[in-house]
C-alpha positions in Angstrom: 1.4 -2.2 30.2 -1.6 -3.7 28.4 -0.1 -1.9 24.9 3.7 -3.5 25.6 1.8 -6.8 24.3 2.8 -5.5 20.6 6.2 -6.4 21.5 5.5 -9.8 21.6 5.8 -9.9 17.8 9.2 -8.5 18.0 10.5 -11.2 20.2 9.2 -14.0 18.0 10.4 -12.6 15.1 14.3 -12.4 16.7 13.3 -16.2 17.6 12.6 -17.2 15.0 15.4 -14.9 12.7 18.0 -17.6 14.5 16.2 -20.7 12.9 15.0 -19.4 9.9 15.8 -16.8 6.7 14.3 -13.4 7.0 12.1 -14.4 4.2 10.1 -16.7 6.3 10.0 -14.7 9.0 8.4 -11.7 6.7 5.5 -14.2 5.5 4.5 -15.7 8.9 5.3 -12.7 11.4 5.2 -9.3 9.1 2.7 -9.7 6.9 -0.2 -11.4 9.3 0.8 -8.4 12.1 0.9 -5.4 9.5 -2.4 -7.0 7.8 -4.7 -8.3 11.1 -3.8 -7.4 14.2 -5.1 -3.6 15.2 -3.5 -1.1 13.9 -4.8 1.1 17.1 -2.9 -0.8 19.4 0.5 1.3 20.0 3.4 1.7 22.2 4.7 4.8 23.5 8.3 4.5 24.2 9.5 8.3 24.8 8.1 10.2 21.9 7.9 7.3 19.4 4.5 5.9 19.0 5.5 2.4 17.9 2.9 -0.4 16.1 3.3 -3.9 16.3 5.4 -4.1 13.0 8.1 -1.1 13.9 10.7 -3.5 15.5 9.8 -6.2 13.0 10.4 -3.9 9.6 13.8 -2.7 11.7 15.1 -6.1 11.7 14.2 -7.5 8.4 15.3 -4.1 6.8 18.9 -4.5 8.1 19.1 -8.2 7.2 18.0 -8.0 3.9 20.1 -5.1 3.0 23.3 -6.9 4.8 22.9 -9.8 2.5 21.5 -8.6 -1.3 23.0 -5.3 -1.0 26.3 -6.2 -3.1 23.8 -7.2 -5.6 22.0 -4.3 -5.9 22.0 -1.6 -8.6 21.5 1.9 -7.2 18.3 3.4 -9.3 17.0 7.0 -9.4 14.1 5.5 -6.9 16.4 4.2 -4.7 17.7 8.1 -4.1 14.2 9.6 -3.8 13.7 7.4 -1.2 16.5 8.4 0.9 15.5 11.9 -0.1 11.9 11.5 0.8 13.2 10.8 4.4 15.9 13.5 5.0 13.4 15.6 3.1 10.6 14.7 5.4 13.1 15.3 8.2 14.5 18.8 7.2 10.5 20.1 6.8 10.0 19.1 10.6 13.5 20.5 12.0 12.4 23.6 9.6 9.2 24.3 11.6 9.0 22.5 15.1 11.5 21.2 17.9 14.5 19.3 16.6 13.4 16.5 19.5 9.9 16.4 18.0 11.5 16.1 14.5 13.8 13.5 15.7 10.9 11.0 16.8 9.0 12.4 13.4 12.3 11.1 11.3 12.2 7.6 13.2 8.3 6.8 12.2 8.7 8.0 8.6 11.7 6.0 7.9 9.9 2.4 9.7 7.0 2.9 7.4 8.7 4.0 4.8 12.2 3.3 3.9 12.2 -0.2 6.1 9.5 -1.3 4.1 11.1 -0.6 1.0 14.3 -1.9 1.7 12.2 -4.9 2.6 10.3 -5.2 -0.9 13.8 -4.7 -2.5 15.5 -7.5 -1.2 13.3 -10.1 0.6 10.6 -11.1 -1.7 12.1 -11.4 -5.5 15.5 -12.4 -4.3 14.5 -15.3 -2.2 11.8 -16.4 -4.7 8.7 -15.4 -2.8 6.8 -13.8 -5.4 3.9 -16.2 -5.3 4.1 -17.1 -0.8 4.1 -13.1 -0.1 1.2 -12.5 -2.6 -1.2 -15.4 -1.0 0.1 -14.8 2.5 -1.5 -11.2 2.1 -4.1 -12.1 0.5 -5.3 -14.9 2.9 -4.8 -12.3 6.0 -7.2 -9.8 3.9 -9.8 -12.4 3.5 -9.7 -13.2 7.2 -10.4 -9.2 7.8 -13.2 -9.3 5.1 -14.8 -12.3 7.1 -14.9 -10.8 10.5 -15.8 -7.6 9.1 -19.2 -9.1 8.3 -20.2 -8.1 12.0 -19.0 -4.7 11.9 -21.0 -4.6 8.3 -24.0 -6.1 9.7 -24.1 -4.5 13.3 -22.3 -1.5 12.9 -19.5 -2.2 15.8 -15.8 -3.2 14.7 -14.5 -5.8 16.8 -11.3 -4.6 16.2 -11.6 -1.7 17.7 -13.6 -3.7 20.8 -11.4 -6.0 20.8 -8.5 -3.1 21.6 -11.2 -0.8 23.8 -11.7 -3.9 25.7 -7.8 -4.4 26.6 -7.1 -0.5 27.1 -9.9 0.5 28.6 -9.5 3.8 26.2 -11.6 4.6 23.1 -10.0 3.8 19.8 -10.6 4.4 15.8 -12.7 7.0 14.3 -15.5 5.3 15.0 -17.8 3.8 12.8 -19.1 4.9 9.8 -22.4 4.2 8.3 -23.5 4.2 4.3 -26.9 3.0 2.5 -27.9 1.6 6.0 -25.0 -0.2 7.1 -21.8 0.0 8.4 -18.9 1.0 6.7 -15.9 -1.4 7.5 -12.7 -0.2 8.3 -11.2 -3.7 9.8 -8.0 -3.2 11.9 -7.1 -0.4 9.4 -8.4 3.0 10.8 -10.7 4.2 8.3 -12.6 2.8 5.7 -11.1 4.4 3.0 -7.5 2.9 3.7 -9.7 -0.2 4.3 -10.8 0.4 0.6 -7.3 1.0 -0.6 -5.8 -2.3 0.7 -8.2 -4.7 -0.4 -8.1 -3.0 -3.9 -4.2 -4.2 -3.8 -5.0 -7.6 -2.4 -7.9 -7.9 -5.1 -5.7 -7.2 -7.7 -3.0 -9.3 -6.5 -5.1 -12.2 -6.0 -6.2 -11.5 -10.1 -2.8 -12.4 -10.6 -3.0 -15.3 -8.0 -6.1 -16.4 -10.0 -5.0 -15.9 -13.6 -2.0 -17.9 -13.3 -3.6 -20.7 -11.4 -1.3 -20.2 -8.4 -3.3 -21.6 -5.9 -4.1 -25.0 -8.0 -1.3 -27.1 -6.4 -1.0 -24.5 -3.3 -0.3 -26.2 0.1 -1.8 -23.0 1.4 -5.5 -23.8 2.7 -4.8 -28.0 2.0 -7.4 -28.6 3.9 -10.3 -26.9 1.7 -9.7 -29.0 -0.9 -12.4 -27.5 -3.6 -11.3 -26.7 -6.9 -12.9 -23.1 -6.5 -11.1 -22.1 -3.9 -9.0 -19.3 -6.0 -13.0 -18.0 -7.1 -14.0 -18.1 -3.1 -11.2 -16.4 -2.6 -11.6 -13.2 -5.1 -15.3 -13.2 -4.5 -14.2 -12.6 -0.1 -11.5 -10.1 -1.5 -15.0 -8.2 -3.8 -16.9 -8.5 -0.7 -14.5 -6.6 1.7 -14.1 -4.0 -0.8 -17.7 -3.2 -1.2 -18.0 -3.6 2.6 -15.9 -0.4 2.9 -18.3 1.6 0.8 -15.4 3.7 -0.3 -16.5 5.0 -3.6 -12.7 6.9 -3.9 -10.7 3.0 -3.9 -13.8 1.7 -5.8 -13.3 4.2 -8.7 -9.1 3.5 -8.5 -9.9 -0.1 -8.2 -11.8 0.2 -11.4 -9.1 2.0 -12.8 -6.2 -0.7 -11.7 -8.5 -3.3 -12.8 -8.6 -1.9 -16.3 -4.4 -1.6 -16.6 -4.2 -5.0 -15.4 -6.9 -6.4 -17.8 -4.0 -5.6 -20.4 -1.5 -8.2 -19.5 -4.6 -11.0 -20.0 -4.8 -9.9 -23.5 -3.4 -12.1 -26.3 -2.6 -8.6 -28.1 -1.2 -6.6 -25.7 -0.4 -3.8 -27.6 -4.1 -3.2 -28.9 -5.3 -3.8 -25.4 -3.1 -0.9 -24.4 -4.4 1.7 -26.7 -7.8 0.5 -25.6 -6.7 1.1 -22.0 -5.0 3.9 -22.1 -7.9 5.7 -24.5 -10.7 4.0 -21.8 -8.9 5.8 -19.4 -8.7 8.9 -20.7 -12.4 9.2 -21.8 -13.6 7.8 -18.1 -11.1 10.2 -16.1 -12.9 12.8 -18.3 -16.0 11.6 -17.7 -15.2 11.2 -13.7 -13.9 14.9 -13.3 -16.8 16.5 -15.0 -19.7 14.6 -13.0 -17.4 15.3 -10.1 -17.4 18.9 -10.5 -21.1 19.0 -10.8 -21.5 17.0 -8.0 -19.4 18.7 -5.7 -20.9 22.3 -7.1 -23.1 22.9 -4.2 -24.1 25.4 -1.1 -23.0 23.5 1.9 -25.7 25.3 3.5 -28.5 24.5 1.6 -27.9 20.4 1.0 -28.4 17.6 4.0 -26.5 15.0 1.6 -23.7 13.6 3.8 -22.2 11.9 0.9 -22.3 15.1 -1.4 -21.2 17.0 1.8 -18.2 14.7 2.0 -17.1 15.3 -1.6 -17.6 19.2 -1.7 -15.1 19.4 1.4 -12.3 17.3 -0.6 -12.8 19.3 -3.7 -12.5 23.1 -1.1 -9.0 21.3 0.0 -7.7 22.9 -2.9 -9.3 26.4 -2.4 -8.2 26.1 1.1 -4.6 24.9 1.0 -3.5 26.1 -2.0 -2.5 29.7 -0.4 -1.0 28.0 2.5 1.1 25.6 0.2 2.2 28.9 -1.2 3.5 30.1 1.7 5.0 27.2 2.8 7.3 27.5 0.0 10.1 24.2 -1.1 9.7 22.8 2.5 6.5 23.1 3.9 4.9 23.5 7.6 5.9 20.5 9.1 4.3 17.1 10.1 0.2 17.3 9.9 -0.3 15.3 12.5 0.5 18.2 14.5 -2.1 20.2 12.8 -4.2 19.7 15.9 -1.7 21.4 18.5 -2.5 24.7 16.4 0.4 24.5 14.1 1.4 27.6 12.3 0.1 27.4 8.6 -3.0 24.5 9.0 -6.3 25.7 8.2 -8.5 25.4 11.7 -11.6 25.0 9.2 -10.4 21.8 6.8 -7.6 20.2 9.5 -8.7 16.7 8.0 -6.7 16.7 5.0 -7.8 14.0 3.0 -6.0 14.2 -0.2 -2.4 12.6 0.5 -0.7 15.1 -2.2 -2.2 18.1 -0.6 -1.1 17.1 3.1 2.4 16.3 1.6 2.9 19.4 -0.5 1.6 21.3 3.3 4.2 18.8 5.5 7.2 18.8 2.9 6.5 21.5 0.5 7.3 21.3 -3.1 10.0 19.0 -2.6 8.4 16.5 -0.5 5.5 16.8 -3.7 7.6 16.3 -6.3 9.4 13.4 -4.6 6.5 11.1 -3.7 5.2 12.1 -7.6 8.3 11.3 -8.6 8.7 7.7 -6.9 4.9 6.8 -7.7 6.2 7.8 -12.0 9.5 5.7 -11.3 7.5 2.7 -10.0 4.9 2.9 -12.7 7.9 3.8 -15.7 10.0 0.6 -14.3 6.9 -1.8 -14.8 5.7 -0.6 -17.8 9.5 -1.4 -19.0 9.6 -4.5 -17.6 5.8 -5.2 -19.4 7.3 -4.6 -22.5 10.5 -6.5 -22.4 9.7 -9.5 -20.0 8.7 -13.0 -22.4 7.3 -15.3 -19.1 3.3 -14.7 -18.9 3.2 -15.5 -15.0 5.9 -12.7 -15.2 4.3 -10.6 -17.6 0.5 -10.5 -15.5 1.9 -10.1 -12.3 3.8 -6.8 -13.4 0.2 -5.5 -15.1 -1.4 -6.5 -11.7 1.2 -4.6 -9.6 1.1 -2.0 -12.0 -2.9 -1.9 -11.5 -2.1 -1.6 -7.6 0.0 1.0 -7.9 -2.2 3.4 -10.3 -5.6 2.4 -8.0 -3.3 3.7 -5.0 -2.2 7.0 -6.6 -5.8 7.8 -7.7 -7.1 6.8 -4.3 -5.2 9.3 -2.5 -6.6 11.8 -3.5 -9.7 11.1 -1.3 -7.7 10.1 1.7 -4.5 10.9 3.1 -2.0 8.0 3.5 -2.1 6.0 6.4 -0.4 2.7 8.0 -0.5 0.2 7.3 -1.2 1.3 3.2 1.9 4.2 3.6 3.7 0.1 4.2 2.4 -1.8 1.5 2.9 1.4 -1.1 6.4 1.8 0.1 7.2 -2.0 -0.1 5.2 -2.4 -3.5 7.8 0.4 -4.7 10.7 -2.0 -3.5 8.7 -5.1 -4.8 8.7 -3.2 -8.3 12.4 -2.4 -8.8 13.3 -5.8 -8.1 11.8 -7.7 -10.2 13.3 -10.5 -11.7 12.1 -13.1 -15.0 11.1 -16.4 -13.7 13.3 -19.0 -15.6 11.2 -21.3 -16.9 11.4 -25.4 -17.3 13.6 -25.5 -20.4 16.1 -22.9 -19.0 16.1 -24.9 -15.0 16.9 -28.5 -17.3 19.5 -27.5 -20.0 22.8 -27.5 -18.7 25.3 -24.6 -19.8 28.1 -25.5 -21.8 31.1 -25.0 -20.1 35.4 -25.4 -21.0 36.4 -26.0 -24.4 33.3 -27.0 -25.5 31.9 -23.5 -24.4 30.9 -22.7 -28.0 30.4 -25.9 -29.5 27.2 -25.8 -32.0 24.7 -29.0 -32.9 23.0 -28.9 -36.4 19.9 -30.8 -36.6 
């Protein structure tokens, strides 16, 4: 009964949805849930295993749909979304017990579609750009300061903190690196640890850039002008705290796209970029090679260890991706039970586009591709044809996210709550709208008969 205390979200959120517009109750119940408290806390209800945001996403999904969906333009993402799901669905029913694929269905579409739907209506159409940007960020830098201890001391008071009220173990345990501990927060696993503090780093760039958190009321009572630099130096800290050398590298890489839009010559920056890129992704995949080019039974390297198993996930799976054909095995997560098709030698898939093309086959591939291009093409549009420069960096910054993500996963599959904040930045992206500035909020249109009158000066 411990676990039901996740519910308690849910019911403050339906408070507070009678009082208040969904937008608010995103930024002060969504957000702070998905980001801080433990992702290892769930509720069993049936088959579903349900977190502390499932309910949450459920309600905020249907409201924001109900009211901005007149306004909405259908897009080719839109439909890979809704085929990622049925797709997802169709690969379980395919392989396993249509029950089992039911309660399968039900969690993909809460951390996926929900959380779309939610980035598509709630943030850009309510004008919450800036609030949702430093709501996450401020709940990251309160992870990165408690995960000083678990850095430090080697023990994750998250996953005390959960132990302590179940009485069961939780997490993965921790990991150690270079001597200390590698901090995976309320997240899981360092890597997706990694992963969501390279998107709150890059976001806060924005933050930072624009000078967003100047005349903030968020934080009124630390009052020091370098505040916003505090506040990126917590968000560098908990990223090197994970140790997680795969977001590192895709941080790095999202750091460079978004270094475009802070360049008075965007254009040149962009064939710098884009030819960096190139030359360091080169660079990258040879060393990695050579790295990972060992005899697992003649090295003691844990680190090098680690990389020569992701790089035999391809030897491994590629056969069995084969033979899984357009729709795959089914759901990894039942990889464990001795599902038909896993391999029982490499059943930690850590490469998010392997364990997708085993789950969904090529379709389920080609769609999550496909919506990580569609998000990427739709921001590189709206880069080139947007004139506002608090408009212009934030879509190189989300742009930045969005590439560190895609790189990132192939070193780790995709958990909750990153599968979320992917999902919703895909929403965030296709909705996207210019920021009028001062000139256009003060001139009046001209309306009636003197609709096209013209002043010469």
């Amino acid at each position: 009964m411990v676990q039901a205390l996740i519910l308690i979200p849910a019911l403050i959120a339906i408070g507070m949805l009678n009082a208040s517009p969904a937008a608010r109750v995103m930024l002060k119940v969504y957000v702070p849930c998905m980001m801080i408290i433990p992702m290892y806390l769930q509720f069993r209800m049936g088959g579903l295993f349900l977190n502390v945001t499932s309910v949450v996403t459920l309600f905020l999904a249907l409201i924001g749909f109900y009211a901005w969906y007149g306004t909405l333009k259908l897009t080719l993402l839109d439909m890979c979304i809704v085929l990622n799901t049925f797709s997802a669905f169709y690969a379980d029913a395919h392989r396993h017990d249509l029950k089992i694929s039911i309660y399968a269905f039900c969690l993909i579409v809460s951390k996926t579609l929900f959380p779309y739907v939610i980035g598509r209506t709630l943030i850009e159409q309510t004008g919450m750009r800036k609030q949702f940007a430093k709501t996450l960020v401020l709940c990251l830098a309160v992870v990165s300061l408690v995960s000083l201890w678990e850095y430090r001391m080697e023990k994750n008071p998250f996953q005390t903190f959960v132990e302590r009220l179940t009485h069961e173990p939780s997490g993965w345990g921790i990991m150690t690196r270079w001597g200390f501990g590698r901090i995976a927060g309320p997240y899981g696993h360092a890597i997706t640890a990694g992963m969501i503090f390279s998107t709150g780093l890059l976001l806060q760039l924005w933050l930072f850039g624009t000078g967003s958190w100047n005349s903030s009321k968020f934080l009124r009572f630390f009052r020091s002008r370098r505040k916003p630099l505090y506040l990126t130096l917590v968000m560098c800290m908990g990223l090197f705290m994970t140790q997680s050398r795969g977001p590192w590298i895709g941080c790095g890489f999202g750091l460079i796209v978004a270094s475009i839009g802070f360049s008075r010559n965007r254009r040149r920056a962009a064939i710098i970029a884009v030819s960096g890129l190139v030359v360091a992704i080169t660079i990258a995949g040879v060393a990695l090679n050579k790295y990972t080019d060992v005899d697992e039974t003649k090295t003691t390297d844990r680190d090098q260890l680690n990389a020569s198993y992701r790089r035999n996930l391809i030897a491994t799976y590629r056969p069995l991706i084969d033979q899984g054909g357009l729709w795959g095995w089914g759901t990894p997560e039942l990889a464990s039970n001795g599902t038909v098709g896993y391999s029982k030698d490499q059943t930690s898939i850590d490469n998010e586009y392997i364990r997708v093309a085993m789950w969904q086959g090529y379709v389920g591939v080609f769609l999550f591709v496909s919506m990580e291009l569609l998000a990427i093409w739709q921001l590189i549009k709206l880069c080139i044809s947007l004139r506002n420069r608090e408009d212009i960096l934030f879509c190189y910054c989300l742009l930045g996210a969005i590439v560190a993500s895609a790189f990132s996963l192939t070193t780790v599959y995709l958990g909750d709550p990153m599968m979320q904040i992917l999902f919703l930045m895909f929403g965030w992206a296709m909705s996207i709208r210019p920021t009028r500035s001062v000139e256009e909020i003060q001139v009046p249109l001209a309306t009636g008969k003197y609709a096209f009158q013209r002043v010469f000066a």
